[in-house]
C-alpha positions in Angstrom: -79.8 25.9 8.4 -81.6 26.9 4.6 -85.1 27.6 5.4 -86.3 30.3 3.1 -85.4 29.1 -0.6 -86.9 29.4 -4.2 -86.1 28.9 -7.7 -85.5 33.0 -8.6 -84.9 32.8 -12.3 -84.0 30.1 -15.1 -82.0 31.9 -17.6 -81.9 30.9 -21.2 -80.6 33.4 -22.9 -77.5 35.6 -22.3 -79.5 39.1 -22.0 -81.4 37.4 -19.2 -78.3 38.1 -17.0 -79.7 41.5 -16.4 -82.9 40.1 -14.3 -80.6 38.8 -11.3 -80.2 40.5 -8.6 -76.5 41.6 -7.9 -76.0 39.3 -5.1 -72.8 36.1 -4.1 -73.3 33.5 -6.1 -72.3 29.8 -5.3 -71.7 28.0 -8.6 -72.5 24.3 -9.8 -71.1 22.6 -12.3 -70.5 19.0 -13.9 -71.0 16.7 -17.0 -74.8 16.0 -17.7 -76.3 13.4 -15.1 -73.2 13.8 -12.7 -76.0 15.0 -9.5 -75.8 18.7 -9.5 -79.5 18.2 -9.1 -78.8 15.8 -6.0 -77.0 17.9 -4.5 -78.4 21.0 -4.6 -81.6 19.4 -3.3 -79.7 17.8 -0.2 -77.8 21.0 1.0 -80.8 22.8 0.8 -82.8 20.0 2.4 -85.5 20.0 -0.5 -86.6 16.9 -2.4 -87.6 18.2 -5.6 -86.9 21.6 -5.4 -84.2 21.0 -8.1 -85.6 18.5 -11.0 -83.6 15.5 -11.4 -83.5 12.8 -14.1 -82.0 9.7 -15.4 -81.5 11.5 -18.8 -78.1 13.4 -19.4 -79.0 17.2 -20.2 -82.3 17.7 -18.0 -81.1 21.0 -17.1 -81.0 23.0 -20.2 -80.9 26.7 -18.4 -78.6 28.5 -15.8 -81.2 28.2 -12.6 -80.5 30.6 -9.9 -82.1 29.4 -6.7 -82.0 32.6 -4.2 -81.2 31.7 -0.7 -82.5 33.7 2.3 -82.7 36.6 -0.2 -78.6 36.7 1.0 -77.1 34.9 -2.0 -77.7 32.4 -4.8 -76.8 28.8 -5.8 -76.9 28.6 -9.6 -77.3 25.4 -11.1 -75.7 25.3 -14.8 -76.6 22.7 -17.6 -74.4 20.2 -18.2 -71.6 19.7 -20.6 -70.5 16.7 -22.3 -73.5 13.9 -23.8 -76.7 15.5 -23.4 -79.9 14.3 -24.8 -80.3 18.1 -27.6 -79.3 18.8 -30.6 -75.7 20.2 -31.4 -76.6 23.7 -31.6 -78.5 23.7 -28.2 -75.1 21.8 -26.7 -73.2 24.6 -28.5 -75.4 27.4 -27.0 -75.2 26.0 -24.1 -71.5 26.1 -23.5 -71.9 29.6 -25.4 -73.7 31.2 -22.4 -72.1 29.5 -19.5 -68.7 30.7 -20.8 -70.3 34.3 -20.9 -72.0 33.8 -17.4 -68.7 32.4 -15.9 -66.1 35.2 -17.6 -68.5 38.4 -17.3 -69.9 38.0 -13.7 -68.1 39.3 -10.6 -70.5 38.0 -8.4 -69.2 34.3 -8.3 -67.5 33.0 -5.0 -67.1 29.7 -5.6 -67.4 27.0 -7.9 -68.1 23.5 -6.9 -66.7 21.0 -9.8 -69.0 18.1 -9.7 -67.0 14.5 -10.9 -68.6 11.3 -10.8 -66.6 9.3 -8.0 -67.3 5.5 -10.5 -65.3 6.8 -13.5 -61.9 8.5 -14.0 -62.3 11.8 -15.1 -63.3 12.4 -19.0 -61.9 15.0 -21.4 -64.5 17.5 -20.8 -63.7 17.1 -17.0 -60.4 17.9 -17.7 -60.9 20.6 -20.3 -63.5 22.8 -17.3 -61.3 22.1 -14.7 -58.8 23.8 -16.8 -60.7 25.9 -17.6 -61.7 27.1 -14.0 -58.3 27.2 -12.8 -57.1 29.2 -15.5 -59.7 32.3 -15.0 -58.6 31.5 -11.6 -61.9 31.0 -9.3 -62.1 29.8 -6.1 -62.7 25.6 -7.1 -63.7 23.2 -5.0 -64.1 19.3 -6.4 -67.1 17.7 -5.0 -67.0 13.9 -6.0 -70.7 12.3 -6.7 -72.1 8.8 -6.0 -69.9 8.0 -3.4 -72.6 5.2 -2.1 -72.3 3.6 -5.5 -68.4 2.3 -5.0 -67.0 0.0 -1.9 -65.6 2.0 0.7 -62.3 0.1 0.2 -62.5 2.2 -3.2 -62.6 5.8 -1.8 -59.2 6.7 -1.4 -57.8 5.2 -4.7 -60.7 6.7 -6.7 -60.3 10.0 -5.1 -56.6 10.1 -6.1 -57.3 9.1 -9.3 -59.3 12.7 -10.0 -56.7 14.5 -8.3 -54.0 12.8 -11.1 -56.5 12.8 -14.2 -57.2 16.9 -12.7 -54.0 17.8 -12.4 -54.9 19.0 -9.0 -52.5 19.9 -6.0 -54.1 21.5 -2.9 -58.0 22.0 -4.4 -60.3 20.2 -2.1 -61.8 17.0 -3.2 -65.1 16.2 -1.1 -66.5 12.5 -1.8 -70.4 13.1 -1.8 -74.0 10.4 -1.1 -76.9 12.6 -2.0 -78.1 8.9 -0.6 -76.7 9.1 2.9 -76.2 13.2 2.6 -72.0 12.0 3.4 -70.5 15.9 3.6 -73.3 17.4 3.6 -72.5 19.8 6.5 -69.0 20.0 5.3 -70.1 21.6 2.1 -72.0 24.0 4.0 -69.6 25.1 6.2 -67.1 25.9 3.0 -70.3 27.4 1.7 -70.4 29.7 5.4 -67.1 30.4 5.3 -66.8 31.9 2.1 -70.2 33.9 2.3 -69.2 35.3 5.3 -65.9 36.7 4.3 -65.0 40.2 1.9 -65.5 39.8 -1.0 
């Protein structure tokens, strides 16, 4: 159970990185409008702690939310069609790469794929990406009340195939119906609890 949670810093800038505190940090990412929002709000049982929108690219900064001053969930913006110019796209992916390769405070990333669609380029080029440097991935896929149960399974599979993924988890996700919900959090109890 989350109960003491707040939005610590947004960070803009790579020099920002400085401010955080030097605590675990649970990381979040995804193409722009895939519910990184959504789901943040729902495992931390918050509505609007997190602001969502219909339009791609509403989070434009890393957000570090601090929870029960014992680690962070950091939110980052998202790749792919985003409604900002090129050079804020390209300074965008300039100071998540930093964040991501020069931080040793990151347990575990949670890969955010839209559960409707078969996995884009720039799904495939992060996931890369992520397994390459080697962190701890987990794939959480989005929208899951949007498709036919009947759907699940074969859609699932189909990310696992455009991923190129073998034994990574794949966790279908409702920010709707809050499907998983507790299983996220018990990956997310499990791995705060252990050495780091």
């Amino acid at each position: 159970m989350i109960k003491k949670v707040h939005l610590e810093f947004t960070i803009g800038d790579f020099n920002q990185l400085d401010q955080i505190k030097k605590m675990r940090q649970i990381v979040f990412v995804g193409k722009s409008n895939v519910g990184k929002s959504s789901l943040i709000n729902t495992l931390m049982n918050k509505k609007n702690l997190a602001h969502t929108s219909n339009s791609p690219g509403k989070t434009q900064t890393i957000n570090f939310y601090n929870i029960e001053e014992k680690f962070y969930f950091v939110d980052l913006p998202g790749y792919g069609y985003a409604c900002a110019s090129k050079k804020k796209i390209s300074d965008w992916g300039k100071l998540i790469e930093k964040y991501l390769t020069q931080n040793k405070f990151i347990d575990l990333i949670f890969l955010l794929i839209d559960i409707r669609h078969t996995p884009g380029e720039n799904d495939k080029l992060m996931c890369d990406w992520l397994k390459f440097y080697k962190f701890d991935l987990i794939v959480i896929a989005t929208k899951l009340d949007k498709i036919k149960t009947s759907q699940t399974e074969k859609n699932i599979q189909t990310i696992r195939e455009k991923l190129d993924l073998e034994k990574e988890i794949i966790l279908p996700f409702s920010s709707k119906t809050k499907f998983n919900r507790d299983k996220i959090l018990d990956l997310i109890k499990q791995k705060i609890s252990s050495e780091k």
